[in-house]
C-alpha positions as CSV (number, residue, x, y, z in Angstrom):
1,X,8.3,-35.1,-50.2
2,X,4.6,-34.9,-49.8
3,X,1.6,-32.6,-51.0
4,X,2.1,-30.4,-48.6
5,X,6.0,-29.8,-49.3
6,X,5.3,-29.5,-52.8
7,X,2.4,-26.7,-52.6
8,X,4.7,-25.0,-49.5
9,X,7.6,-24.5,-52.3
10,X,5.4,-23.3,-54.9
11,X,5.5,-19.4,-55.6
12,X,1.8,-19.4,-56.4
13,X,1.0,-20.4,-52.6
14,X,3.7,-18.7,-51.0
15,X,1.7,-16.6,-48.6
16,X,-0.6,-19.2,-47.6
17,X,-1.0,-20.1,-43.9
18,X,-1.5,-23.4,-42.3
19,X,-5.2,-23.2,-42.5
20,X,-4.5,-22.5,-46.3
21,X,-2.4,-25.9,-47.0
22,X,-4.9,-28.0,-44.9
23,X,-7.2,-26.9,-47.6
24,X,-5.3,-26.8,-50.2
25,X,-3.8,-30.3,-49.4
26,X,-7.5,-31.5,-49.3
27,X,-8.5,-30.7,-52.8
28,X,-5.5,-31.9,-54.9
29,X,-3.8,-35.2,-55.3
30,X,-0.2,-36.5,-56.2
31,X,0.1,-38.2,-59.8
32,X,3.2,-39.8,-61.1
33,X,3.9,-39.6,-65.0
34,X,6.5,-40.8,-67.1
35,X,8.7,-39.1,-70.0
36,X,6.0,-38.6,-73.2
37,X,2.7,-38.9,-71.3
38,X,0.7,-36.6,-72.8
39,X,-1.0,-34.8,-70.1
40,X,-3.3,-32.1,-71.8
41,X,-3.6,-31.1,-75.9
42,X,-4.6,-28.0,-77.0
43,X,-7.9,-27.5,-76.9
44,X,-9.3,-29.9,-74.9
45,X,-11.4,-28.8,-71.6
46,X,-9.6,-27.9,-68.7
47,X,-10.3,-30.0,-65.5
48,X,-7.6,-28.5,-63.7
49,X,-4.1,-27.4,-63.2
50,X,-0.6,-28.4,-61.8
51,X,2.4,-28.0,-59.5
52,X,6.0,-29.9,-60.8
53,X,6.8,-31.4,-57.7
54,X,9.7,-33.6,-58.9
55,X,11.1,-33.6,-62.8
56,X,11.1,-31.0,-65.6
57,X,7.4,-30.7,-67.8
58,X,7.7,-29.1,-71.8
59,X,4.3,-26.6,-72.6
60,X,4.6,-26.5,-76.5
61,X,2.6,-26.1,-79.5
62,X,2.2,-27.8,-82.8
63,X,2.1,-26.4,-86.2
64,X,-0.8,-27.7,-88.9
65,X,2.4,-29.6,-90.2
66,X,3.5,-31.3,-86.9
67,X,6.6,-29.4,-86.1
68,X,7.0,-28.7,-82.3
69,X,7.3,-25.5,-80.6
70,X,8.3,-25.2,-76.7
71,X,6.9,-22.5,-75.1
72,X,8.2,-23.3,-71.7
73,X,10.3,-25.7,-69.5
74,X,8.6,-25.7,-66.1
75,X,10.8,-27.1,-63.2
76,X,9.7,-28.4,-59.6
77,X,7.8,-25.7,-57.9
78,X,6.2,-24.4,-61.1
79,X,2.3,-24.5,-61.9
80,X,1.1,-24.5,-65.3
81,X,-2.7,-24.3,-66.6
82,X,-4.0,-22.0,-63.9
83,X,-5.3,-19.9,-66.3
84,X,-6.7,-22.5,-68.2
85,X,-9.3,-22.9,-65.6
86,X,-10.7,-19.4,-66.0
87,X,-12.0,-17.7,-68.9
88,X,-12.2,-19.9,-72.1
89,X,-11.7,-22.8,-69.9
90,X,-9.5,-24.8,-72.3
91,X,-6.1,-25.7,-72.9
92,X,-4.0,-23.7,-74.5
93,X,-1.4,-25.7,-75.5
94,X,0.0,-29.1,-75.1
95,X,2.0,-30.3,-72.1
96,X,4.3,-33.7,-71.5
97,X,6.8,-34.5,-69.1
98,X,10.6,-34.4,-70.3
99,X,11.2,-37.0,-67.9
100,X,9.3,-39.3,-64.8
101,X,7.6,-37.0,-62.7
102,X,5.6,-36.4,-59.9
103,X,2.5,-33.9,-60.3
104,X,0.3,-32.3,-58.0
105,X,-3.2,-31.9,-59.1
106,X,-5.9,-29.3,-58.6
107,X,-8.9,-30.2,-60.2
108,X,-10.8,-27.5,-61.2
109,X,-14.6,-27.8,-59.7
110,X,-13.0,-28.2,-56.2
111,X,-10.6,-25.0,-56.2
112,X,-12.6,-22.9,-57.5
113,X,-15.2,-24.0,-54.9
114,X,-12.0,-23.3,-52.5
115,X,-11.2,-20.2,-53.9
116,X,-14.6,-18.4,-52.9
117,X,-14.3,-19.3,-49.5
118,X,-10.6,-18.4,-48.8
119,X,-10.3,-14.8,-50.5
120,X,-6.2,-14.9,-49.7
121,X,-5.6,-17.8,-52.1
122,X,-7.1,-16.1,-54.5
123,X,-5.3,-12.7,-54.5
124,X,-1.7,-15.0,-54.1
125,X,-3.1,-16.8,-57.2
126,X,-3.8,-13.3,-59.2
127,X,-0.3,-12.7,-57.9
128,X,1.2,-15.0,-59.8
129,X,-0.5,-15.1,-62.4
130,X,0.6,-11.9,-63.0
131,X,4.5,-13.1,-62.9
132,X,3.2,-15.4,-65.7
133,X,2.1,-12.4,-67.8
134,X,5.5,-10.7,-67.7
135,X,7.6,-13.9,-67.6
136,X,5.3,-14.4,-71.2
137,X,5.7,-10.9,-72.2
138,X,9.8,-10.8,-71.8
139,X,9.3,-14.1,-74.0
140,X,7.7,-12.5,-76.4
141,X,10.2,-9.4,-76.6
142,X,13.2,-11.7,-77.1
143,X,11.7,-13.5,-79.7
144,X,11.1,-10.1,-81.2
145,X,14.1,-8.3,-80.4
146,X,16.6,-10.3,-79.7
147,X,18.6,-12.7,-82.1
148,X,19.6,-16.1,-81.3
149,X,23.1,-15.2,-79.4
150,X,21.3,-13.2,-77.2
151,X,18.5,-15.6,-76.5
152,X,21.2,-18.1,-75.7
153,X,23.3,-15.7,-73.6
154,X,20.0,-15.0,-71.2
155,X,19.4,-18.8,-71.0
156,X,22.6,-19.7,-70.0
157,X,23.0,-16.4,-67.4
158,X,19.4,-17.5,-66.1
159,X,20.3,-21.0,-66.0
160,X,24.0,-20.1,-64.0
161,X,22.1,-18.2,-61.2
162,X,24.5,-14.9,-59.8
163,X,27.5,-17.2,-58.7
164,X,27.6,-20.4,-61.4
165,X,29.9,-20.8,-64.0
166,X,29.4,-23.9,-64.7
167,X,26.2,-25.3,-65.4
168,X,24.6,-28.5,-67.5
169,X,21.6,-28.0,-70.0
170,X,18.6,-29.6,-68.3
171,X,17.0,-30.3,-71.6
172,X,18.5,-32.0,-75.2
173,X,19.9,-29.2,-77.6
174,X,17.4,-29.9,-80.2
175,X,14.7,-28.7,-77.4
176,X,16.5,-25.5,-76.4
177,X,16.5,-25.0,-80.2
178,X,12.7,-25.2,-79.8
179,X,12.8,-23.1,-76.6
180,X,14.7,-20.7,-78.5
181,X,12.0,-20.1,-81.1
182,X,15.2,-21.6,-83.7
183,X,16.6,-24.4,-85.1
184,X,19.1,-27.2,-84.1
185,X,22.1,-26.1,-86.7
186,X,21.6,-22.3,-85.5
187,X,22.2,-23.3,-82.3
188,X,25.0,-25.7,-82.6
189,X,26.3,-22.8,-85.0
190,X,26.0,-20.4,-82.2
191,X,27.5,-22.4,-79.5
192,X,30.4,-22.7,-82.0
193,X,30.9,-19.2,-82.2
194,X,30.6,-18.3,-78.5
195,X,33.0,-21.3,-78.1
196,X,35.3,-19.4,-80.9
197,X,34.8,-16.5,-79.0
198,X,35.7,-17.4,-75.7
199,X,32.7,-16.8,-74.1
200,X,31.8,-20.4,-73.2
201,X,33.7,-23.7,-72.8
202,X,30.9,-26.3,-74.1
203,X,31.4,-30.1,-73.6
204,X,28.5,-31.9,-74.8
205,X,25.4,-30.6,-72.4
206,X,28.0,-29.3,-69.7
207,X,28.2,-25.1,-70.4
208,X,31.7,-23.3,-68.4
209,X,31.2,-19.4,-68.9
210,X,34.1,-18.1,-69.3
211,X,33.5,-14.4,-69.9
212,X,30.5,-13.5,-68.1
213,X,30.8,-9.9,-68.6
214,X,31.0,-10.1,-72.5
215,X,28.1,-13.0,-71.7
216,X,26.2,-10.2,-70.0
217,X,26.6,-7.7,-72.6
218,X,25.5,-10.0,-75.1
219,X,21.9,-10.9,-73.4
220,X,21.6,-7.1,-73.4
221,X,22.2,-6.4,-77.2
222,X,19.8,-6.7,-79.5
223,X,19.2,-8.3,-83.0
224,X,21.4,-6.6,-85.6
């Protein structure tokens, strides 16, 4: 696909017209990264943001003592560091890719310059930027709510999609774990028990829900 495929399947731009992409397409450019390229640590200055075209991308954070957290697994069509560009104007965390990707990228001097003359990209960007908030905020409630079965229950419903019952983890367990806000033997523990339960059928990174009502019920409930 090319740049202007990618930005055309990108929530953030949806509502751009063709007058939009020619200038959108005219301010970005495609890079290709491979699995562990550091693209941005915490901190640092922000020269611009992204769009996953092709592969999966980790946002995380490190503690004083080196231990990873994921904050997000962004898949093709997802932007991350748009806000970066505003305010503080620095990363706020670190982001790598999970595997080769390609990347479309919007340097910052040259869309904001965009921005000021094209008043609807701007209110699509505030748009989503506002999905980002709640997306973050939802995040933030299940970390504070919710226990670990029920973390993994919404996951694995989100994952599915409406009409799935079968689906395969598009990460490692060990970085779910991290995605999780938990640990690799809570998890494996957990899938156990679900397993035990009857919930799920687990075979290595290939999930079969079995009992998506119960499933359901489960992502609802709470921490105990």
């Amino acid at each position: 696909m090319d740049l202007r495929t990618f930005i055309k399947n990108c929530p953030l731009f949806s509502g751009a017209t063709e007058e939009d992409l020619d200038n959108l397409v005219s301010v970005c450019r495609s890079r290709q990264h491979e699995r562990g390229d550091v693209l941005f640590s915490e901190g640092e200055e922000a020269l611009g943001f992204y769009i996953v075209g092709t592969g999966k991308v980790k946002i995380y954070k490190l503690s004083p003592e080196g231990k990873e957290r994921i904050l997000h697994i962004l898949h093709p069509g997802s932007t991350f560091a748009e806000a970066a560009i505003f305010g503080s104007g620095r990363y706020p965390a670190y982001a790598e890719p999970l595997e080769k990707s390609t990347l479309v990228f919007f340097p910052k001097r040259e869309f904001l310059t965009l921005l000021k003359d094209h008043s609807q990209i701007a209110i699509n960007m505030i748009a989503g930027l506002s999905r980002f908030l709640r997306q973050f905020a939802t995040q933030i409630e299940e970390l504070t709510f919710k226990d670990v079965p029920s973390r993994l229950a919404r996951y694995l419903l989100e994952l599915a999609g409406p009409n799935t019952v079968e689906v395969e983890l598009p990460i490692s367990k060990s970085q779910l774990a991290s995605n999780l806000g938990t640990v690799s033997e809570t998890l494996s523990r957990t899938f156990r028990k679900l397993s035990e339960d009857e919930l799920l059928e687990v075979r290595g990174r290939r999930i079969s829900i079995l009992d998506r009502e119960r499933l359901e019920d489960l992502a609802a409930s709470g921490k105990e």
